[in-house]
C-alpha positions in Angstrom: 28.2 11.0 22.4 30.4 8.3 20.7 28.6 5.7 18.1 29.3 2.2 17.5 29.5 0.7 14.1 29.2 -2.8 12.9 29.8 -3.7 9.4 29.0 -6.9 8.7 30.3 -9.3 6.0 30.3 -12.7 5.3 34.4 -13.0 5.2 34.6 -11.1 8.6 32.5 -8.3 10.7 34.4 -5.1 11.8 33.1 -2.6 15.0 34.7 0.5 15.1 34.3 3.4 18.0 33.1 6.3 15.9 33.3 10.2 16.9 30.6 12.3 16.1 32.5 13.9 13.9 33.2 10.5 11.6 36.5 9.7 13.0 37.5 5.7 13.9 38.8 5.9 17.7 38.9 2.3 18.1 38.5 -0.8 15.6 37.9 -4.4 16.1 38.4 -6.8 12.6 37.3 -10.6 13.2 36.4 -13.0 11.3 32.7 -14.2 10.8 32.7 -17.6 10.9 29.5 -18.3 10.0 29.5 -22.1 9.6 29.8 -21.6 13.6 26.3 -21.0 13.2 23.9 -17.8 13.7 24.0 -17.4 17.9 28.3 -18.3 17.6 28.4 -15.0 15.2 25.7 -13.1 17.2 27.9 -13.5 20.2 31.4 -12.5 18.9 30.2 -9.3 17.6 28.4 -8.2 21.2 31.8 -9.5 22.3 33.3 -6.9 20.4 30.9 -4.4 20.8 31.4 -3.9 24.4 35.4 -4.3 23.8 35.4 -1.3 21.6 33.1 0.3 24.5 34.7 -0.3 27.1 34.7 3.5 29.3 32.8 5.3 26.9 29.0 6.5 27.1 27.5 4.4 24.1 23.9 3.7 24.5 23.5 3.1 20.4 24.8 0.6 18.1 24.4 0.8 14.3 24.1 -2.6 12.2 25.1 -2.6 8.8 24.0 -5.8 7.0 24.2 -7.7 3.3 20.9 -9.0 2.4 17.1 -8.6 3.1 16.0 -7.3 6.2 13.4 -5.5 8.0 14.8 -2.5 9.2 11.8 -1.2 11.1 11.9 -4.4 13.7 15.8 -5.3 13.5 15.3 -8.9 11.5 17.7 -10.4 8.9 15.1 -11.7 6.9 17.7 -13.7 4.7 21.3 -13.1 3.7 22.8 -15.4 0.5 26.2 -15.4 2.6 24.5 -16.4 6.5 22.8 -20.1 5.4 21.1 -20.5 8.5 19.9 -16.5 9.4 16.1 -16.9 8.0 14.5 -14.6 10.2 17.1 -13.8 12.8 15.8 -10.7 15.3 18.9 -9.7 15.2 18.8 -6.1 17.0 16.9 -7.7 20.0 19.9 -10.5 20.4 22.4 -7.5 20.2 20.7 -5.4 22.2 20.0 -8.7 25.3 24.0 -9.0 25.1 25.0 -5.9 24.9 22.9 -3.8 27.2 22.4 -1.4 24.0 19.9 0.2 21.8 20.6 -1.3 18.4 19.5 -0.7 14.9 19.7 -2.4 11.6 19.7 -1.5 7.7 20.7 -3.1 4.6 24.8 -2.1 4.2 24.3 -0.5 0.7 21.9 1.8 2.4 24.0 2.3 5.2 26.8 3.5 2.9 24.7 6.4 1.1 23.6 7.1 4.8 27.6 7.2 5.9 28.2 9.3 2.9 25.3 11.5 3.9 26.5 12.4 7.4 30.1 11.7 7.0 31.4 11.8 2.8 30.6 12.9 -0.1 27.6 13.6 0.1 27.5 16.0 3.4 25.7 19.2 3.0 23.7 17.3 0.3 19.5 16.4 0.5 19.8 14.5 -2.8 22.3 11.8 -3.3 23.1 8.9 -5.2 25.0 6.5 -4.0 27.3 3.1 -5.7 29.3 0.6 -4.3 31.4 -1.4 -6.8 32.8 -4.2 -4.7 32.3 -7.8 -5.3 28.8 -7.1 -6.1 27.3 -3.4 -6.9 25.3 -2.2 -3.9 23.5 1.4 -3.3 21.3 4.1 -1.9 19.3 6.9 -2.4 18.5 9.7 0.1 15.8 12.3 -1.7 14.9 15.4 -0.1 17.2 14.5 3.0 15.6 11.2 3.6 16.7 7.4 2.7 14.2 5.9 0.0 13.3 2.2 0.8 10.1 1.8 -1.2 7.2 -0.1 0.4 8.8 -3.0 1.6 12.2 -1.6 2.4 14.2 -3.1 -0.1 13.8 -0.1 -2.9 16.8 1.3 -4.5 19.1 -2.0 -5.9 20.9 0.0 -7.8 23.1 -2.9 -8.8 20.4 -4.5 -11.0 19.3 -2.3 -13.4 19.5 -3.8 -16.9 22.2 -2.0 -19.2 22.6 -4.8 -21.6 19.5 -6.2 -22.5 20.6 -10.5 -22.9 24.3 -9.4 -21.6 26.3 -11.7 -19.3 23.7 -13.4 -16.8 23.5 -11.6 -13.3 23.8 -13.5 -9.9 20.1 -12.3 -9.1 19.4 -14.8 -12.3 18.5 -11.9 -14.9 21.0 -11.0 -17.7 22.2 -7.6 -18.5 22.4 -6.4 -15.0 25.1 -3.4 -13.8 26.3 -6.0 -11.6 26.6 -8.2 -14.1 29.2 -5.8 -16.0 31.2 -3.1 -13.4 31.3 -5.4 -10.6 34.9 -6.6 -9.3 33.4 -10.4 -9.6 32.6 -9.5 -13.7 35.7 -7.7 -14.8 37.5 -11.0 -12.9 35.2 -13.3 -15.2 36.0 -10.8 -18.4 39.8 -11.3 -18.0 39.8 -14.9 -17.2 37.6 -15.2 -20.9 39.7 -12.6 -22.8 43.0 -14.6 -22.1 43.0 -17.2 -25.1 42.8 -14.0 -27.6 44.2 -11.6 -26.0 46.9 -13.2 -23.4 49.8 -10.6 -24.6 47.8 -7.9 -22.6 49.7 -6.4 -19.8 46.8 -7.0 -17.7 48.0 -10.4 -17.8 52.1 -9.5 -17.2 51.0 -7.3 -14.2 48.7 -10.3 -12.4 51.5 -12.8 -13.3 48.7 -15.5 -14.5 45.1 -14.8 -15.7 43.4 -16.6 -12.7 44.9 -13.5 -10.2 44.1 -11.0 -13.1 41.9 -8.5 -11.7 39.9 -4.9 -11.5 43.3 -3.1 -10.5 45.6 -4.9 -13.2 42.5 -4.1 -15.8 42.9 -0.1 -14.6 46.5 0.1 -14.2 47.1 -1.3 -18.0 44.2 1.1 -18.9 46.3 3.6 -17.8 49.1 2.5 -19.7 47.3 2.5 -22.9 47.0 -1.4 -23.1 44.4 -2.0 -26.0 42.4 -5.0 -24.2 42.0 -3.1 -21.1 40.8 0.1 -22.5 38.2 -2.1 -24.1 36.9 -4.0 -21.1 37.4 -1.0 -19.1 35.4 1.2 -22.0 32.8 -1.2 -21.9 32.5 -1.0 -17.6 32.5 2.6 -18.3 29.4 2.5 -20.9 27.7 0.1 -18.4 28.1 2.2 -15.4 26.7 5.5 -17.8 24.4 4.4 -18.8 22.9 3.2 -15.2 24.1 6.6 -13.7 21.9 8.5 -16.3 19.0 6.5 -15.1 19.5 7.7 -11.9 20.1 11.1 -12.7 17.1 10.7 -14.7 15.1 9.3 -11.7 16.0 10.8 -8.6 17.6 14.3 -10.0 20.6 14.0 -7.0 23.1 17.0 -6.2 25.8 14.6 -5.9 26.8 10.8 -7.3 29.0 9.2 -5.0 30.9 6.0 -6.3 32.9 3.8 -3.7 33.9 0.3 -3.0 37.6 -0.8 -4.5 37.1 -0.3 -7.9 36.7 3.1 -7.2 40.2 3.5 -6.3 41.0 3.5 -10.4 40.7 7.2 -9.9 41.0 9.3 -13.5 41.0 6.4 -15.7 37.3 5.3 -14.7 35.9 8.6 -13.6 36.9 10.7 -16.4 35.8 8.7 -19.1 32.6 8.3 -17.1 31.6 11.3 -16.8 32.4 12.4 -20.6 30.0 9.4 -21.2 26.9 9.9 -18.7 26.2 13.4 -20.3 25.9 11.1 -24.3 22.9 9.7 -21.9 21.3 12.5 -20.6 18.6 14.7 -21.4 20.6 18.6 -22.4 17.9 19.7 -19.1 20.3 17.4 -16.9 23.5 18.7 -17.9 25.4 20.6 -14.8 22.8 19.2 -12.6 25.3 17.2 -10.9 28.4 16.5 -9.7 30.3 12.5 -10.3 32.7 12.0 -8.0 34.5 9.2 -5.9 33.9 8.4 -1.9 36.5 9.6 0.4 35.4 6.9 3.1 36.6 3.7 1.1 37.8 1.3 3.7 35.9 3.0 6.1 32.8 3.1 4.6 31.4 -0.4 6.1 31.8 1.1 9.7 31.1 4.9 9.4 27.8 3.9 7.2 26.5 1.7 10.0 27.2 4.1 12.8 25.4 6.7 10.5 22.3 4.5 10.9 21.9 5.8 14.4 22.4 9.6 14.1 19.7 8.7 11.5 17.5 7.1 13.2 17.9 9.1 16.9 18.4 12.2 15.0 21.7 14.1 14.4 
């Protein structure tokens, strides 16, 4: 049986025929539009649901989707990005245009669950789980299972505080991981480091300091540029010091970091891992492996399609 896969963003929504096996067979990019309004969007994806379908037995469709939701009864309950979805029974509007059985989960747990069945973390009952994107998303599957706490909106990952009065998060507290390893904070670091420290080659490999960003910060680390190694030491400190939590917490077999930033490769990950074992207990050492996602751009789409073999069994 083939899955079906919607990742959906504020920017644009993607539905991608999956294989069992975690292969993309077919993939439909649109964009969201969602000043159209909430039944405008609804109707586009189902639209492109039943395009990707076309021929193919797929009685299941797997909704991956920013914000808080109630995954037990389909419903975005509110997204930041979606002004008008308070509430929206989302699965049932799906599932009345598209003749299909649909489910729904929060995309950051969708992404541990596509890195369950499909990544990293195959094989694997205890995983943890990071997205650094635009904003720092995750998940946490514990004895085979995804934790969701008591309301279903457990494990946000991204808002931990590792610097107590740091840089003030999005969520409105200060100190947050989001606030420091995200994509949208190493933009805002490079923008405020450019009156001391505008000789950087981070700023010679953007060409200005507003298109400075996370891939110009780790290819000058790289290079040995002295600004970026300090931002990027000070991401890498941030993001240690969260991971030990977890490790800490949850005790996984595997930590799985994706979204674009984890594309830096060696120059994040081996500094990261040389600084996660300064924050853990000697007991934790060689309890765990650190390593990058494999999915990357096709994370958004295999994590949702995951929801189903989840939720219908694999």
């Amino acid at each position: 049986m083939k899955l079906i896969g919607v990742d959906l963003g504020g920017t644009t929504f993607s539905v991608g025929l999956v294989s069992e096996d975690g292969r993309i067979l077919k993939k439909i990019t649109r964009d969201t539009l969602v000043d159209n309004g909430k039944d405008d969007v609804i109707r586009r994806i189902s639209e492109a649901i039943l395009e990707v379908s076309v021929g193919e037995e797929t009685p299941y469709v797997g909704i991956g989707s920013p914000g808080s939701i109630d995954r037990e009864n389909g419903i975005v309950r509110f997204s930041p990005n979606f002004p008008d979805w308070h509430n929206v029974p989302l699965t049932q509007e799906i599932s009345k245009l598209t003749k299909k059985k649909a489910f729904l989960e929060n995309d950051a747990n969708a992404f541990v669950l596509g890195e369950k069945w499909f990544g990293a973390g195959k094989g694997h009952n205890h995983i943890v789980a990071l997205t650094l994107g635009t904003g720092i998303g995750g998940g946490v599957v514990t004895q085979g299972q995804l934790l969701t706490g008591k309301d279903g909106i457990g494990a946000e990952l991204g808002h931990v505080v590792v610097e107590p009065n740091g840089p003030m998060c999005n969520c409105g507290t200060r100190g947050c991981l989001e606030a420091i390893a995200s994509a949208t904070a190493i933009r805002r670091f490079l923008r405020e480091g450019y009156k001391k420290y505008h000789d950087s080659l981070v700023y010679k490999l953007a060409g200005s300091p507003e298109k400075a960003d996370a891939k110009h910060l780790f290819d000058a680390a790289r290079e040995g540029d002295r600004f970026a190694l300090m931002i990027r030491d000070r991401v890498v400190d941030a993001l240690a010091r969260a991971v030990a939590g977890y490790i800490h917490i949850f005790n996984p077999e595997v930590v799985i970091i994706g979204g674009g930033i984890s594309k830096a490769g060696s120059v994040l990950f081996d500094p990261l891992r040389e600084r996660v074992i300064d924050y853990i207990m000697p007991s934790f050492v060689g309890t765990y492996e650190i390593v990058a996602s494999p999915l990357v751009e096709d994370a958004g789409i295999l994590g949702a399609a995951s929801i189903i073999k989840e939720r219908i069994g694999g």
